[in-house]
C-alpha positions as MATLAB code, in Angstrom:
seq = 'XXXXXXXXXXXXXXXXXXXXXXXXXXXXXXXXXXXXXXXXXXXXXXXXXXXXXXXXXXXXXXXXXXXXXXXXXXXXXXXXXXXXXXXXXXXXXXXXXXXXXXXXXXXXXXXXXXXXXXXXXXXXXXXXXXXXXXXXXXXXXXXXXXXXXXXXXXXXXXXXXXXXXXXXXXXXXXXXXXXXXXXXXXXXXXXXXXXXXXXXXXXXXXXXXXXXXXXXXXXXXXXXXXXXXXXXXXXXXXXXXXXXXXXXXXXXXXXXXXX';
ca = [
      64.550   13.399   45.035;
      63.005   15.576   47.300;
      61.043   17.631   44.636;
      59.170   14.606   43.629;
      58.567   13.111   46.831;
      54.649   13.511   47.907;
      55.171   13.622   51.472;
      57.631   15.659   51.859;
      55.208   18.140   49.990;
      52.194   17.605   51.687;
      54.660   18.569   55.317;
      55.503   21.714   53.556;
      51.805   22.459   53.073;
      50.757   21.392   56.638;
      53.743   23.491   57.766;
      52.960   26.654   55.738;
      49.450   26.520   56.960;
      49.885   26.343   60.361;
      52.513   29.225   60.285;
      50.047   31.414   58.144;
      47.438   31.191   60.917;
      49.320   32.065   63.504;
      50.625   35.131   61.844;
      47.975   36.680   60.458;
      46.536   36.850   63.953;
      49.311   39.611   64.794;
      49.170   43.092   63.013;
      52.790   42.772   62.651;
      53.520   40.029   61.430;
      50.706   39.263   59.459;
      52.244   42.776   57.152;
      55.852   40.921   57.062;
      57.400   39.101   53.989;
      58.704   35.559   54.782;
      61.127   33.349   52.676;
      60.258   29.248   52.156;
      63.538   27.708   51.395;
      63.745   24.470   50.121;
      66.643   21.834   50.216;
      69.188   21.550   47.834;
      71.216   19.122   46.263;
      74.806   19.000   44.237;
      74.349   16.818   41.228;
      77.034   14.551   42.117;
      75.989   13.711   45.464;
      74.607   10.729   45.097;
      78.078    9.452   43.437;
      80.565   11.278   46.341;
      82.283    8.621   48.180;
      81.055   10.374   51.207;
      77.892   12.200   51.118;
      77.791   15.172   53.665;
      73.997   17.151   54.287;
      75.274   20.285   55.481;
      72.031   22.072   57.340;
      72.255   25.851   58.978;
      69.187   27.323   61.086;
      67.396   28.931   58.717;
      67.975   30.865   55.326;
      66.992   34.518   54.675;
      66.834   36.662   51.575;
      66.468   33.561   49.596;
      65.531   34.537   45.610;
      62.520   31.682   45.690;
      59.244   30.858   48.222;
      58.532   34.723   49.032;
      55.633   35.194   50.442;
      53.220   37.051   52.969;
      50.678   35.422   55.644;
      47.945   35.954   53.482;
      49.019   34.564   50.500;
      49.276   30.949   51.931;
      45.645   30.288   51.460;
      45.339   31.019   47.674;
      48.763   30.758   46.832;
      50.538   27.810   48.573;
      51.219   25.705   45.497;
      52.785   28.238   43.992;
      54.963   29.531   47.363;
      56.305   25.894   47.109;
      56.719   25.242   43.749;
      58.422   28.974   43.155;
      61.228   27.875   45.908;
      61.453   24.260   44.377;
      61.833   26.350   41.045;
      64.874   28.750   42.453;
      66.156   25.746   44.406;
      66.674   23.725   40.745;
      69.898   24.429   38.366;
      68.872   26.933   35.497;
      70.144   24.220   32.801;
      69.905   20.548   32.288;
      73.252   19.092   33.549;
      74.061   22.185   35.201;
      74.804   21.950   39.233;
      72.079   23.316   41.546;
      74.500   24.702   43.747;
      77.052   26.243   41.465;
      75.736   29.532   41.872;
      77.811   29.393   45.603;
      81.211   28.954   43.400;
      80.245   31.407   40.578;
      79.217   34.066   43.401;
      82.491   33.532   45.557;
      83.913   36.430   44.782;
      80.587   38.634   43.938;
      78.092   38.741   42.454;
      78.403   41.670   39.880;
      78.234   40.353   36.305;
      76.385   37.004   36.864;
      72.601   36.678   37.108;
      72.623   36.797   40.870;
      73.942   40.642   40.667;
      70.276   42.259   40.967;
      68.943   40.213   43.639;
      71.941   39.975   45.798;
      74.770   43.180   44.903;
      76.820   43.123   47.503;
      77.288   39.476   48.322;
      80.200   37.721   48.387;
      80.567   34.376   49.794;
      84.216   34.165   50.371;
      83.296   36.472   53.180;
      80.838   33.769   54.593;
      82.181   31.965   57.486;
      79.785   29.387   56.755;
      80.236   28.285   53.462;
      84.068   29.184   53.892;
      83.946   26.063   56.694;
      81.795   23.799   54.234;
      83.973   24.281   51.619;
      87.227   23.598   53.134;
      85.740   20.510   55.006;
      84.393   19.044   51.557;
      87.568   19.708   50.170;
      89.831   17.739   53.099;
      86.366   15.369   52.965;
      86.247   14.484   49.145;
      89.474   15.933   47.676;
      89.397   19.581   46.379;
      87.319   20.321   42.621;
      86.612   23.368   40.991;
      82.918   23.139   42.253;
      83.175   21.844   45.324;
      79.525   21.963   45.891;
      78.602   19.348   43.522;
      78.611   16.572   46.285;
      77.427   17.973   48.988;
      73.520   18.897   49.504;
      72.423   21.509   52.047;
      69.138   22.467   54.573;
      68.355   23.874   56.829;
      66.560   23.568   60.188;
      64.021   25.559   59.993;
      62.500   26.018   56.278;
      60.507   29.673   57.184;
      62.559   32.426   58.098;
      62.097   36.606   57.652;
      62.831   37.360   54.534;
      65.417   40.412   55.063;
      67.110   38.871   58.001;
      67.425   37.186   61.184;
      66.640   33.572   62.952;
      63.082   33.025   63.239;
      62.263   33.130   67.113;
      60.487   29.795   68.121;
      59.539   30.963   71.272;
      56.560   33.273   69.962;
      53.010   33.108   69.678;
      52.226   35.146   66.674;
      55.572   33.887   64.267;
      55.849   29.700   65.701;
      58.510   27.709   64.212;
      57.212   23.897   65.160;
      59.949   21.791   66.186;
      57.650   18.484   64.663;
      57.351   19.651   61.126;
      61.542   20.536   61.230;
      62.066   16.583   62.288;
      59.569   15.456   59.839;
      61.101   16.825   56.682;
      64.694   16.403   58.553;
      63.862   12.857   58.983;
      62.335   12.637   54.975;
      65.435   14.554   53.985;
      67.507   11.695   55.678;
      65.538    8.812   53.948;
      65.954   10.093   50.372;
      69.218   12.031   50.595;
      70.950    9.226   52.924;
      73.803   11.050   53.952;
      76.619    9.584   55.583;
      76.877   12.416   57.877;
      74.650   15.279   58.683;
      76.245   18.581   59.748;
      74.693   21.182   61.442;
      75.456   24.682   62.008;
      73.459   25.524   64.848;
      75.570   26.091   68.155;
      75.411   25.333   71.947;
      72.799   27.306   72.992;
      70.281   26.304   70.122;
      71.119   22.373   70.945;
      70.796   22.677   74.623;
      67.858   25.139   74.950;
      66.286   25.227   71.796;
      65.122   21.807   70.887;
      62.760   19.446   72.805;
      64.077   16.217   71.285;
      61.858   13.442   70.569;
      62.327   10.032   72.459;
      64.021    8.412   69.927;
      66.630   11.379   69.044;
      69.858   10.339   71.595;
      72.075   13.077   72.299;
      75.762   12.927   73.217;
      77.172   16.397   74.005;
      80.987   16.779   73.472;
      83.608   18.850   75.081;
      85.042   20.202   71.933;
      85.614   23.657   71.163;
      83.733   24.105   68.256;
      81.746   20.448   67.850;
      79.201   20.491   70.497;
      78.059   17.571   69.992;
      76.324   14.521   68.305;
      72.965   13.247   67.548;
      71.483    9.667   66.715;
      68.208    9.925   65.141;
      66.326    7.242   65.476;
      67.353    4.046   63.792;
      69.367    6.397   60.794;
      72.424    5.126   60.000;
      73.595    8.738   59.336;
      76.233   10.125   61.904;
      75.143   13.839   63.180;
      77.571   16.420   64.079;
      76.426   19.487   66.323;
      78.838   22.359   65.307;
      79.129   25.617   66.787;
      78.158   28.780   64.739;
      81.552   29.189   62.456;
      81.060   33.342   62.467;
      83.671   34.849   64.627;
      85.985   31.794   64.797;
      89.325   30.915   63.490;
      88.727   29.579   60.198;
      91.294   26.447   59.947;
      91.310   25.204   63.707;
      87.128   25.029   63.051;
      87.573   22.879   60.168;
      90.567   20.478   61.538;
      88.193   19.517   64.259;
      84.864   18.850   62.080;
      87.223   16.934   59.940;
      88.629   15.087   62.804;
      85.065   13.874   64.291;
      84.165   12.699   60.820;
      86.868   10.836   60.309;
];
């Protein structure tokens, strides 16, 4: 798994560093509070007949890996280990991911309530599209999230909102550490496909793709296209943003380039 795995660590650390100099070099965004996230996993993954690693661009207001610019120094350890912590099920047995289902409709009541009042994720596009394609994918279950596992591109992001913007100097999101723990995530998780959520204009302008990354851009409506990273045997799907777009139509066509 990935929270045992030494090297995917020590890229976390390299990453965390690099970001922390570079930010505390701006008066701005050295004072700003940043969120870590760190992958997780549905305890039956490993078991579903097809394995799906759903990824987004990058996750804010996360509950885990909060930290400032200056803290990295003293503190990284415990910045990584803290979103490890909030990324692992509260009980043995218990599904890390279960908190999506149990927050569907809200959040008031459950343990989530105080850190996140007013969200409910059967208002997410996003997790409305993963669900319905794990449920044509898999067959529908109570918690559908128990065989899927889910990242995200990239693993630093402001903590109360936004995409982090890779094109400045003072907050850099390196494209090399995001394939690096991709690429780890990939070798441990071996998914049988990789879906991401990041649109046309972040997979045509955004990322300077290594060598050995082949892209194949579609003329779909909403799957832009698809990625073969290196030598993986894992099938990536480029999929537009899902906000803003009709719900079923999305999901028949994700569905139909997996199958």
């Amino acid at each position: 798994m990935l929270n045992k795995d030494p090297k995917y660590k020590e890229i976390c650390k390299e990453m965390l560093n690099e970001f922390s100099i570079s930010t505390l070099k701006d008066e701005e965004t050295k004072r700003k509070e940043y969120c870590f996230f760190f992958p997780q996993v549905g305890k039956n993954y490993f078991t579903a007949k097809t394995k799906i690693l759903f990824a987004g661009r990058a996750q804010n207001i996360w509950g885990g890996g909060i930290f400032k610019p200056h803290d990295v120094k003293n503190k990284l350890n415990s910045i990584i280990n803290d979103a490890i912590n909030f990324s692992e099920p509260n009980e043995e047995n218990e599904c890390s991911m279960k908190w999506i289902v149990d927050c569907w409709y809200g959040t008031k009541g459950t343990e989530y309530e105080k850190c996140y009042p007013d969200m409910r994720l059967n208002k997410s596009q996003f997790w409305r599209v993963i669900k319905g394609v794990t449920n044509k994918v898999q067959g529908e279950k109570e918690i559908f999230t128990e065989s899927i596992a889910w990242t995200q591109y990239y693993k630093i992001a402001p903590k109360d909102g936004g995409n982090p913007d890779r094109h400045s100097e003072s907050t850099p999101q390196d494209d090399n550490y995001a394939y690096d723990l991709l690429e780890r995530e990939i070798e441990i998780l071996k998914p049988d496909y990789l879906i991401y959520f990041i649109g046309k204009n972040w997979m045509e302008s955004c990322f300077d793709y290594p060598d050995d990354y082949i892209l194949e851009k579609t003329e779909n409506k909403y799957v832009c296209g698809k990625l073969k990273i290196k030598d993986f045997a894992t099938k990536c799907i480029i999929v537009d943003r899902p906000e803003s777009k009709p719900l079923h139509p999305f999901i028949e066509e994700v569905c139909k380039t997996i199958k």
